[in-house]
C-alpha positions as a LaTeX table, in Angstrom:
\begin{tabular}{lrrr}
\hline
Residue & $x$ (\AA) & $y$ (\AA) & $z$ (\AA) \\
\hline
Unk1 & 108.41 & 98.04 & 94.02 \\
Unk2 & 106.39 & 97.99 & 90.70 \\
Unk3 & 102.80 & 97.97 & 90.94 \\
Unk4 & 100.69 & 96.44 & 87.66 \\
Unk5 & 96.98 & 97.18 & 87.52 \\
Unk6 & 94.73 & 95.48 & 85.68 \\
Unk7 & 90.63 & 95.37 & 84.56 \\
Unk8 & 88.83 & 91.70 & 84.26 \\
Unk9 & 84.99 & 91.96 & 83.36 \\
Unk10 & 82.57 & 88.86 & 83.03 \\
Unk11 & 78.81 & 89.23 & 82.56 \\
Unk12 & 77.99 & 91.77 & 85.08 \\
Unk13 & 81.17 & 91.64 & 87.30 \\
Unk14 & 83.99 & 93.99 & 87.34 \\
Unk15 & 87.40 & 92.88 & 88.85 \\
Unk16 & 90.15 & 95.55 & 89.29 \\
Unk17 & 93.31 & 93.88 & 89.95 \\
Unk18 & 96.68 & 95.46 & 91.01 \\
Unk19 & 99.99 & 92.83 & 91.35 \\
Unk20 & 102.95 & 93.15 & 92.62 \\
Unk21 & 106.12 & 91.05 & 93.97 \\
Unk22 & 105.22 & 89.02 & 97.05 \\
Unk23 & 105.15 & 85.43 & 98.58 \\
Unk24 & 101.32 & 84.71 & 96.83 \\
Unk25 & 98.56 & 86.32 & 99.35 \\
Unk26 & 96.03 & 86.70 & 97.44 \\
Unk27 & 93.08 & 89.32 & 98.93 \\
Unk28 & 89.47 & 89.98 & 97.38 \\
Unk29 & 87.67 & 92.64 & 98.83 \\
Unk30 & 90.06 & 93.01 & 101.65 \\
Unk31 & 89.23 & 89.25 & 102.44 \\
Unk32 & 91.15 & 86.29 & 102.01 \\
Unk33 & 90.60 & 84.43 & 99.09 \\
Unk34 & 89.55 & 81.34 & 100.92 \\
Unk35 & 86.86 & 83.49 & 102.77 \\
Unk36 & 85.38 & 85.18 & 99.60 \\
Unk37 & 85.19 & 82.41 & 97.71 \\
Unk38 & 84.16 & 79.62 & 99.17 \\
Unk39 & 84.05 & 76.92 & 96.87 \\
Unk40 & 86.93 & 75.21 & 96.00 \\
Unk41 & 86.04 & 75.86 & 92.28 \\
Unk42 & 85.85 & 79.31 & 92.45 \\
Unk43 & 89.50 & 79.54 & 94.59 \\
Unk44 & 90.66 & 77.24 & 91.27 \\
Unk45 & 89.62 & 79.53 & 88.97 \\
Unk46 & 90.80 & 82.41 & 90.50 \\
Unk47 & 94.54 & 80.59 & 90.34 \\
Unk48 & 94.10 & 79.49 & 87.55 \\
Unk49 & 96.72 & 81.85 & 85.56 \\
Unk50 & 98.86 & 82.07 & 88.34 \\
Unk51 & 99.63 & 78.42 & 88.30 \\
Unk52 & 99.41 & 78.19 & 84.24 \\
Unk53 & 102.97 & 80.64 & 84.36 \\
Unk54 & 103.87 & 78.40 & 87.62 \\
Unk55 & 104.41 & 81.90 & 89.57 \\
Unk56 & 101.92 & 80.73 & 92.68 \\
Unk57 & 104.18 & 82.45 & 95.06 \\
Unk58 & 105.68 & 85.44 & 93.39 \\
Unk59 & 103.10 & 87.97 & 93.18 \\
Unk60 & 100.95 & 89.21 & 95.38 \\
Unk61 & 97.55 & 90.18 & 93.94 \\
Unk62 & 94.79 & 92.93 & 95.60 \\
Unk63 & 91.05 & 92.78 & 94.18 \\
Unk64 & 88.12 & 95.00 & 94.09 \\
Unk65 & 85.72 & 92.99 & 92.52 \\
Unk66 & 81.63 & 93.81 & 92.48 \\
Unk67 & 78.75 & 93.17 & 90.66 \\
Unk68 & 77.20 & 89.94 & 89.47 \\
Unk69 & 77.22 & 86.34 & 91.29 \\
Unk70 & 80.38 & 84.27 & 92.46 \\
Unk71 & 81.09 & 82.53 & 89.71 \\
Unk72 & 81.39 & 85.65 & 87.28 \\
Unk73 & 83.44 & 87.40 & 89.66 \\
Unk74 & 85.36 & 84.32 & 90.05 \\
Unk75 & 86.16 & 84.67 & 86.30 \\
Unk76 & 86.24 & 88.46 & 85.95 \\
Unk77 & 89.34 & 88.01 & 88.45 \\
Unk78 & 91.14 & 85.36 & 86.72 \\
Unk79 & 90.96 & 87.57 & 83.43 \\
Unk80 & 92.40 & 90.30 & 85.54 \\
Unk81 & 94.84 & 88.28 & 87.31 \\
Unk82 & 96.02 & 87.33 & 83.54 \\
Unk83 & 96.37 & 90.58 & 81.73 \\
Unk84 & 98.24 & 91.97 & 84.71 \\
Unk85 & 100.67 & 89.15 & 84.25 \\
Unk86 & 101.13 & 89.97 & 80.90 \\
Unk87 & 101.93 & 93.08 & 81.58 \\
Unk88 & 104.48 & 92.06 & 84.36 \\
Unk89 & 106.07 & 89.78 & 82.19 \\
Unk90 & 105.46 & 89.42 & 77.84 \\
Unk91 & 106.90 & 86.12 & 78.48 \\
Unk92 & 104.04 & 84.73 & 80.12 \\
Unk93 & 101.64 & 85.90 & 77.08 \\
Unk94 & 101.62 & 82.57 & 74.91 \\
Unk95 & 100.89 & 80.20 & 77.88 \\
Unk96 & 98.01 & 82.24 & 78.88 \\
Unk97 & 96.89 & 82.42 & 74.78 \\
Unk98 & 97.11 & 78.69 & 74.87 \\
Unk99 & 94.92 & 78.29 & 78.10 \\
Unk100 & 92.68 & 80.54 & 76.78 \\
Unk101 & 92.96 & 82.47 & 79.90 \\
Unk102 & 93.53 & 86.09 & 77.76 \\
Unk103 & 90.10 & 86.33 & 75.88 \\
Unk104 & 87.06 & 88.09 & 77.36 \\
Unk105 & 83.93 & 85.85 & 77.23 \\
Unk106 & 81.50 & 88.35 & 76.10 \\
Unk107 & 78.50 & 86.91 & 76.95 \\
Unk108 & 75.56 & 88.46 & 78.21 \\
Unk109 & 72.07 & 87.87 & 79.97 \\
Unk110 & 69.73 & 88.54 & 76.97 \\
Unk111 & 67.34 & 91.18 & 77.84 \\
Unk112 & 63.27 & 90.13 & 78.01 \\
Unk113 & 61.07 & 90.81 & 75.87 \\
Unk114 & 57.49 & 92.28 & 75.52 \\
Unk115 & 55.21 & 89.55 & 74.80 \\
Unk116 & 57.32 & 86.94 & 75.99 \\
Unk117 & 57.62 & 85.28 & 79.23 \\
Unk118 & 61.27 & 85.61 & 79.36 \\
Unk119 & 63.94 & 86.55 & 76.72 \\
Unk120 & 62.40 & 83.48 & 74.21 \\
Unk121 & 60.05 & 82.01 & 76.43 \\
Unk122 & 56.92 & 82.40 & 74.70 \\
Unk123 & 53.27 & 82.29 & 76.66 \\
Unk124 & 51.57 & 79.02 & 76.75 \\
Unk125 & 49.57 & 78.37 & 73.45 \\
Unk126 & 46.11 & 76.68 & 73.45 \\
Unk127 & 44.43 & 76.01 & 70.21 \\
Unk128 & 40.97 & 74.82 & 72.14 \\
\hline
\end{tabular}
């Protein structure tokens, strides 16, 4: 039985995800999906590559995911979830490309700065 491992990353979050040939139990920290994520969004998103290859019940996927809040880790496993499809099957590369499901979103929390409030916010400015 062939195993495919895979890394997903979003802001702070790290997902590593290892798929393999099942009947579509998906588990996230040794938890079922449904009681990781608890929103209904976040479960979507999570699927979200699974159902854009229609393969909702042929793989079974495994998570370790940590760091961050729900919704990156949501997205760190869908990226994960992706590229390990990919590497299961090339033929599933172009409908993931087209969903956009393939490319890291690189963005960050910009760091604060001294003299500021926040990263921009500047201190209130009184003329009088």
């Amino acid at each position: 039985m062939q195993i495919v491992n895979a890394i997903g990353r979003r802001k702070t979050s790290i997902a590593r995800v290892y798929v393999q040939p099942g009947k579509g139990d998906i588990k996230v920290n040794n938890r079922e999906l449904k009681e990781y994520f608890l929103s209904e969004i976040h479960q979507t998103t999570v699927k979200q590559a699974l159902t854009a290859v229609k393969a909702d019940d042929q793989y079974d996927v495994t998570v370790n995911v940590e760091g961050g809040g729900v919704k990156g880790q949501a997205e760190a496993v869908r990226l994960g979830i992706a590229r390990a499809l990919v590497e299961f099957n090339g033929e599933n590369k172009p409908a993931l490309r087209k969903e956009g499901l393939l490319t890291r979103d690189s963005r960050m929390v910009e760091r604060k700065k001294y003299g500021r409030r926040k990263a921009r916010r500047r201190f209130q400015f009184s003329k009088r």
